[in-house]
N, C-alpha and C positions, 0 to 999 in steps of 0.2 A: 384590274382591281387587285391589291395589296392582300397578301394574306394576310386575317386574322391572328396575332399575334398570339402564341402560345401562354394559356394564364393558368397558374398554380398559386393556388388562397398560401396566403403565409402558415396556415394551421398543421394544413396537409405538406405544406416542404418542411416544418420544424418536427414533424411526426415521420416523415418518412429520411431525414438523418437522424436522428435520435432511433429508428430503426436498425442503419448502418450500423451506425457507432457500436448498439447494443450487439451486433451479429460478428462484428468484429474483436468486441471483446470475449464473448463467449469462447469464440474458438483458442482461445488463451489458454494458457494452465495458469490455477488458482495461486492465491494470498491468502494466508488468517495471518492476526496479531492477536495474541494473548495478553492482557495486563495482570502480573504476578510479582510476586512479592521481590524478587529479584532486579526489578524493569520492566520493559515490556517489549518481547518476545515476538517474532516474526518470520513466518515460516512460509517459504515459495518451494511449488513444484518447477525445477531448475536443473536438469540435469545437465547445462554447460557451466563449467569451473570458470571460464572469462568473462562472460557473457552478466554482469549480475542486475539481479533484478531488485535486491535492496544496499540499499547503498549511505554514507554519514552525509549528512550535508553538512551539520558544524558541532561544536563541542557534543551537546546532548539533543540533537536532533537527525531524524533519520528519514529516509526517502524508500518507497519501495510502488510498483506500478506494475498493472497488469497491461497487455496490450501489445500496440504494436515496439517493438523494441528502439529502433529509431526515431519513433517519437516522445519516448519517454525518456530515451537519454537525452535528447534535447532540455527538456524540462527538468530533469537532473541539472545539468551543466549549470542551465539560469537560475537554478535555487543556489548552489554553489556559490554561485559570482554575487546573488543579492546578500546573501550571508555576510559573506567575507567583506562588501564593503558598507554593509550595514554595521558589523564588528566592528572597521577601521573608522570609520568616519565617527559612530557615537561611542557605543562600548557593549561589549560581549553580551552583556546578560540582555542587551535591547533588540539579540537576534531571539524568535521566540517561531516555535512551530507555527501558530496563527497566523503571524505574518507573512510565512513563506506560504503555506495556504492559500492566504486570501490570493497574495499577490498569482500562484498556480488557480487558482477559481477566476479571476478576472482574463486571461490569457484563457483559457479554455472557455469561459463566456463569450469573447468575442471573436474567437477561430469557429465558435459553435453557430454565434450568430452573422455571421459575416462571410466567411468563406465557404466557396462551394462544397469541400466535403469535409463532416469535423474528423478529429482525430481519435482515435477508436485505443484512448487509454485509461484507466482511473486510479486513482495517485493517492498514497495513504504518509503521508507525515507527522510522524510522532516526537513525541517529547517527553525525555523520562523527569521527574522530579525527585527532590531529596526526599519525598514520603509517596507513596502511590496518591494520595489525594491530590498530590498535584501535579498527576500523569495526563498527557494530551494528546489525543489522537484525532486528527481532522481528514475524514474522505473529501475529497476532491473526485465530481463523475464529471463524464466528458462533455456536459453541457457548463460545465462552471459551477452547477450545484456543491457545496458546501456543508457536509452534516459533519457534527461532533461527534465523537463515539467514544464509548466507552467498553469495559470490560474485554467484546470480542469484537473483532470485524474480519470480513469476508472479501473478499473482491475475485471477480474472474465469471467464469461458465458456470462455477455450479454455486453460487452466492447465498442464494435462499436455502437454499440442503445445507450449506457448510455452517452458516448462523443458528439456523436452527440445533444442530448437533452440538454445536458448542455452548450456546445457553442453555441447552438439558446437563450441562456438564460441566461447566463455569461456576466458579464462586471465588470472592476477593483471597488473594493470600496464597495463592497457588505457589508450589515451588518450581524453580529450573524444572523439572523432569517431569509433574504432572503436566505444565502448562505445554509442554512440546509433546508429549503425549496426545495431550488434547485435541491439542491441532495437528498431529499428524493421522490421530482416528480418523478422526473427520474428513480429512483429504483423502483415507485411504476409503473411507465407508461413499462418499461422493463419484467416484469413481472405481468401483471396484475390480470391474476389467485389469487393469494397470497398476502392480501391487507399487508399495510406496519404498523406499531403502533409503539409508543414510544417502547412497552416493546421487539421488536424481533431487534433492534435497537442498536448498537454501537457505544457512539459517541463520539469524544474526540475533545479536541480543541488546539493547540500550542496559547497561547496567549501572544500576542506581551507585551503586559502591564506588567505580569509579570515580576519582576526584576532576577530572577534568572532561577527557575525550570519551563518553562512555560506549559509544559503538565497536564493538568486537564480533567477528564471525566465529561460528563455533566449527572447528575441523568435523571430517569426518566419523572420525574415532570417537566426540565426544558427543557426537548425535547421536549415533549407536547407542553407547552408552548410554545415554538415556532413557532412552525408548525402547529398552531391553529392561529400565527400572532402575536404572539410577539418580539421584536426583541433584 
């Protein structure tokens, strides 16, 4: 007689990867993004200089991922390449963070529901505007889900601690220095074992001023600067 064929309800296998995935991003170090008067602001615990975890994808759109690192530069790369030939093919201003989004939400929708183990990363794409009102920020989590976001966001191990700290402390209009402030508090109060420094620090900025390419990293010296009070 044949053995009975091992059976697992679809509920309990979409609950127990969506388990993984969540156990795997934890063990990550964090993401916040600040939206402030300058652009919108994004701060990773990073202490490799090669290694980066946010990154341009095109004129005024940015990429940054918590997780496994291999699998999110993948998903770098392919936001890149849809850019570039979405720019070529119609015209610049038809590439837009949304649609890099969605198109990262449906690739992780069906890695989630499809393949035996999903990928244990969560993807934040922003887009600066010529006024902060028409600032765009889209989570991407590793089931494909989709939220908009505004003001602040969080991703990584400590997600719920870091949001919460930052909306006690958030308000439109922030300049460079508070809004890195902000989110360096909060990384440092979310983990306080592990004090925080310029040099273990990632930080990039979408800056609205910029007339074309607005992603710039900020050095060392001028995160210090900062977060010592300058703005």
């Amino acid at each position: 007689m044949a053995p009975m064929p091992y059976y697992v309800s679809p509920e309990q296998m979409m609950k127990d990867r969506a388990d993984y995935a969540r156990k795997g991003i934890a063990r990550g170090k964090s993401i916040v993004s600040v939206e402030c008067q300058p652009g919108i602001l994004i701060v990773a615990e990073n202490p490799s200089e090669t290694l980066h975890k946010i990154s341009e994808i095109y004129d005024r759109i940015a990429f940054a991922a918590v997780g496994k690192y291999n699998e999110f530069e993948n998903f770098r790369i392919a936001g890149v390449r849809l850019a570039d030939l979405r720019g070529y093919s119609y015209s610049r201003e038809d590439v837009t963070a949304k649609s890099v989004a969605n198109a990262y939400a449906q690739a992780l929708g069906g890695i989630f529901t499809q393949e035996i183990k999903p990928f244990e990363i969560e993807i934040l794409v922003a887009q600066v505007g010529d006024t902060p009102d028409n600032d765009e920020m889209y989570r991407v989590l590793y089931d494909g889900s989709l939220q908009d976001e505004q003001g602040v966001v969080a991703m990584g191990g400590h997600a719920e601690a870091l949001m919460q700290s930052m909306q006690s402390g958030y308000q439109p209009g922030l300049d460079l220095g508070a809004a890195l402030r902000l989110g360096g508090e909060a990384l440092a109060a979310a983990d306080p074992e592990r004090p925080l420094r310029a040099q273990v620090l990632e930080v990039a900025l979408l800056d609205r001023a910029r007339p074309r390419r607005a992603f710039r990293r900020l050095s060392d010296a001028e995160v210090e600067e900062l977060l010592q009070g300058g703005s």
